[in-house]
N, C-alpha and C positions, 0 to 999 in steps of 0.2 A: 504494500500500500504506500503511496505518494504522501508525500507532506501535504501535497495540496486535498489529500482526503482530510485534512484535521476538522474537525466538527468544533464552531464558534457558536455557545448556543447562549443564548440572552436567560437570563435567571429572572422568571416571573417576578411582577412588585410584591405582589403577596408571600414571597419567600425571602424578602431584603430583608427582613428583620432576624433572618436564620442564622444559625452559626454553623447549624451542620443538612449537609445536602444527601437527601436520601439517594440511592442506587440500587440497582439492584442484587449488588452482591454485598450492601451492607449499608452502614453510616460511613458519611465522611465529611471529612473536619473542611469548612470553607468560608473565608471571612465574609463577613457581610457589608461589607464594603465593593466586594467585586457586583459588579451587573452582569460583568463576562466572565465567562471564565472557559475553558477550552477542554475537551473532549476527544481524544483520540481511540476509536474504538479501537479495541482485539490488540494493541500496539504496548510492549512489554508489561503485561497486567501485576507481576511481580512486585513492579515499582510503588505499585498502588497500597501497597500496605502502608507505605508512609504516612496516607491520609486517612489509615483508617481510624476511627475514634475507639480505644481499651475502653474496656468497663471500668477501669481507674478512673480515667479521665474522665466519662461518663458523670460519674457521682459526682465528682469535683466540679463538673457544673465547665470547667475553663481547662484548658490544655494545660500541665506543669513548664513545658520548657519550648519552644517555636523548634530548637534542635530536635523533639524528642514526636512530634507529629508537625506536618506540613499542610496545606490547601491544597485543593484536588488541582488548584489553577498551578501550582509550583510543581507538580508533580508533573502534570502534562507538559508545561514548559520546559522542564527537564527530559521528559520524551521524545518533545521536537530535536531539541537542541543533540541526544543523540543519534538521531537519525540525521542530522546534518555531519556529523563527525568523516564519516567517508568521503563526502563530497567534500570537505574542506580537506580533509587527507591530499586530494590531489594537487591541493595548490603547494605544495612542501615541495614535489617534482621540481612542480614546475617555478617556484622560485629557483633552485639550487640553478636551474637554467638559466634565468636571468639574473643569478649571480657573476654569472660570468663574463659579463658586460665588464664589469669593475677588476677583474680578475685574467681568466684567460685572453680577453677577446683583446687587452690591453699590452698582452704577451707576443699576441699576435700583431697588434701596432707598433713596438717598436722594431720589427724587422720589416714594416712599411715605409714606402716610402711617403711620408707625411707634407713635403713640403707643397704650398699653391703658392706658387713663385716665390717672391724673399720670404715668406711668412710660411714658417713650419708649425703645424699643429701637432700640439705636445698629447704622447699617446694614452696617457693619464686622462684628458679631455675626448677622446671618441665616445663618450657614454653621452655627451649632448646630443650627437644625434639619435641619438633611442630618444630622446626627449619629443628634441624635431619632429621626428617620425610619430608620434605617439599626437603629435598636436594635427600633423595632418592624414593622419591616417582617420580621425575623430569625424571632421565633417564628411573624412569620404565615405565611412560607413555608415551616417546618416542618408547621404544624397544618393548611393549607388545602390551598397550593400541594401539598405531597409527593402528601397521596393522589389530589388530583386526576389528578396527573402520571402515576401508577399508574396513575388507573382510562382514559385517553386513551390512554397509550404501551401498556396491557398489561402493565408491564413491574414488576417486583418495583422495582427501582432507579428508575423515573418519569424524568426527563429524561435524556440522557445530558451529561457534563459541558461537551459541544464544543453542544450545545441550550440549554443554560442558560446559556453563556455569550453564546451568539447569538440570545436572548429579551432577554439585558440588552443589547446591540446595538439592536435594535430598541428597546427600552421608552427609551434615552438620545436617538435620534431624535425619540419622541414629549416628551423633557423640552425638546429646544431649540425644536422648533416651539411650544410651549405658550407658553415665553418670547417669541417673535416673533410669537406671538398677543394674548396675555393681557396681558403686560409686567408680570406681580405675585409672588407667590410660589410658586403652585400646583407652579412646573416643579423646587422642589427636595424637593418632596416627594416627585415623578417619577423624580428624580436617585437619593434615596436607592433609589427601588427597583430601577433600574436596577445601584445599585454590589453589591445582594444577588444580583442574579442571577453579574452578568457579574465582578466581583472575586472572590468567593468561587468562581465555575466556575475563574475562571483558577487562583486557587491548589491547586483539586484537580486541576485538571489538569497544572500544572507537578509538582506533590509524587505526583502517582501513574502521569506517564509518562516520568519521570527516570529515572535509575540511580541506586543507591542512592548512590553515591560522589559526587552531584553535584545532591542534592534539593536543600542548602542553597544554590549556586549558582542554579539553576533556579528556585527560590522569590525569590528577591531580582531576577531578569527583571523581575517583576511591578513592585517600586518603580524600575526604572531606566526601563521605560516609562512611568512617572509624570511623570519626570524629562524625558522626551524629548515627551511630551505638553504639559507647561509651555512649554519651548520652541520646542513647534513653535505653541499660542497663543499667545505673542511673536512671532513671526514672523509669521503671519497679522494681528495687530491691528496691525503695522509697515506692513505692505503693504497692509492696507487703509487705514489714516488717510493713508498716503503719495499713493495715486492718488484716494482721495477728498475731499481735500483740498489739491489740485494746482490748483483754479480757485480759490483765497482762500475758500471756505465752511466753516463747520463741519465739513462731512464726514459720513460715519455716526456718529463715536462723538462728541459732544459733551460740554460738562458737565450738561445737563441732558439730557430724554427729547425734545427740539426735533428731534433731531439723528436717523436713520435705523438706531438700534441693530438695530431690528429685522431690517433686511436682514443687519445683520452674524449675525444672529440662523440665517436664513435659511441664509449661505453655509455658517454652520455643520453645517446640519440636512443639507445638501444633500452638505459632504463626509463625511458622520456615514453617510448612505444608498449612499454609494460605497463606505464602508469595510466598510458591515455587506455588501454586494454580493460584495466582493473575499472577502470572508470565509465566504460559502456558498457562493461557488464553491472554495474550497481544502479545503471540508470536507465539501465531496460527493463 
């Protein structure tokens, strides 16, 4: 079942003065303050114990500790939020991918030739044009992409937001192989269009299958798997300069381009097409 089955059911005025909402596998504890509160049928029932009301509590008229039972509304927000957990998983890939903006693709500038007549661009600064790229790649997926998206899906709305993020999946594949092809600039032009599809999907998608109590949490996902994307490229160029450079060689990453960036290039693409993989299968 789809996030978008979450059930938003309006709580009668005659029950606003309730503390506890009947069901039918028991009581459960829910402030009266909520008008809304959210309902995810058949969707991890286990959790639901949290709101159930003890015969403790019961007598006591008032719950002892807000730790010790929860609102059926905190429990179901906590059900959305882990059914989102996969779908944010893959943005961890696909950061570690465009970490490398700042990283390899910078490794790869300085054995370019950077100069536009007197004026050499220092190769520390190639990450402005992902910026560039990212400014005009914006209206063109407005003014091209949308209606084509229409006129292909049928669809008034054109891609759906779990599509668009999983176009920019694929399109950050074609930016690592282009680099382990090309070795020049081409792949951050790539990148930029990639971060249009698949960043902008993510954040409609966190800000519009959240609960309203917890968009600003759900929205900030996005930059923690940024975070976790950084690190886990630290990890991977750890482990690979460690076992490729175990017989005294250079290894893949070298200081110049002598050295087998490309396969690192490579392994990249390769767990870039596992991730976009894991990720049409959880959205089928």
């Amino acid at each position: 079942m789809s996030i978008d089955a979450a059930w938003r059911v309006s709580i009668d005025s005659s029950l606003v003065d309730l503390r506890i909402v009947r069901e039918s596998a028991g009581f459960f504890f829910e402030e009266p303050k909520n008008h809304l509160f959210i309902v995810v049928p058949g969707a991890k029932m286990y959790l639901d114990k949290a709101a159930v009301i003890s015969a403790q509590e019961a007598n006591y008229g008032e719950p002892l500790s807000p730790w010790s039972l929860c609102t059926v509304t905190q429990v179901e927000e906590l059900k959305i939020l882990i059914r989102m957990l996969p779908i944010w998983a893959s943005g961890i890939v696909f950061s570690s991918l465009h970490a490398q903006v700042s990283t390899m693709f910078v490794q790869q500038g300085r054995a370019m030739n950077c100069n536009i007549g007197s004026f050499k661009i220092p190769p520390a600064t190639l990450w402005v044009f992902d910026c560039i790229t990212v400014l005009v790649w914006v209206p063109l997926y407005d003014r091209f992409n949308v209606p084509l998206a229409k006129l292909i899906t049928r669809s008034d709305n054109g891609f759906t937001v779990l599509q668009r993020m999983g176009i920019g999946l694929v399109v950050s594949v074609l930016c690592i192989a282009s680099a382990a092809i090309v070795e020049k600039v081409p792949q951050i032009f790539i990148l930029g269009g990639a971060e249009v599809f698949y960043c902008v999907g993510q954040l409609k998608f966190f800000y519009g299958q959240s609960p309203e109590s917890m968009r600003s949490l759900c929205c900030a996902l996005g930059l923690l798997a940024n975070a976790f994307g950084s690190y886990l490229s630290s990890l991977i160029l750890t482990v690979v300069t460690y076992f490729t450079t175990k017989d005294g060689g250079d290894g893949w990453i070298a200081d110049d381009l002598n050295g087998r960036l490309d396969y690192f290039f490579w392994l990249l693409a390769g767990l870039s097409i596992l991730n976009s993989a894991v990720y049409v299968f959880l959205c089928c």
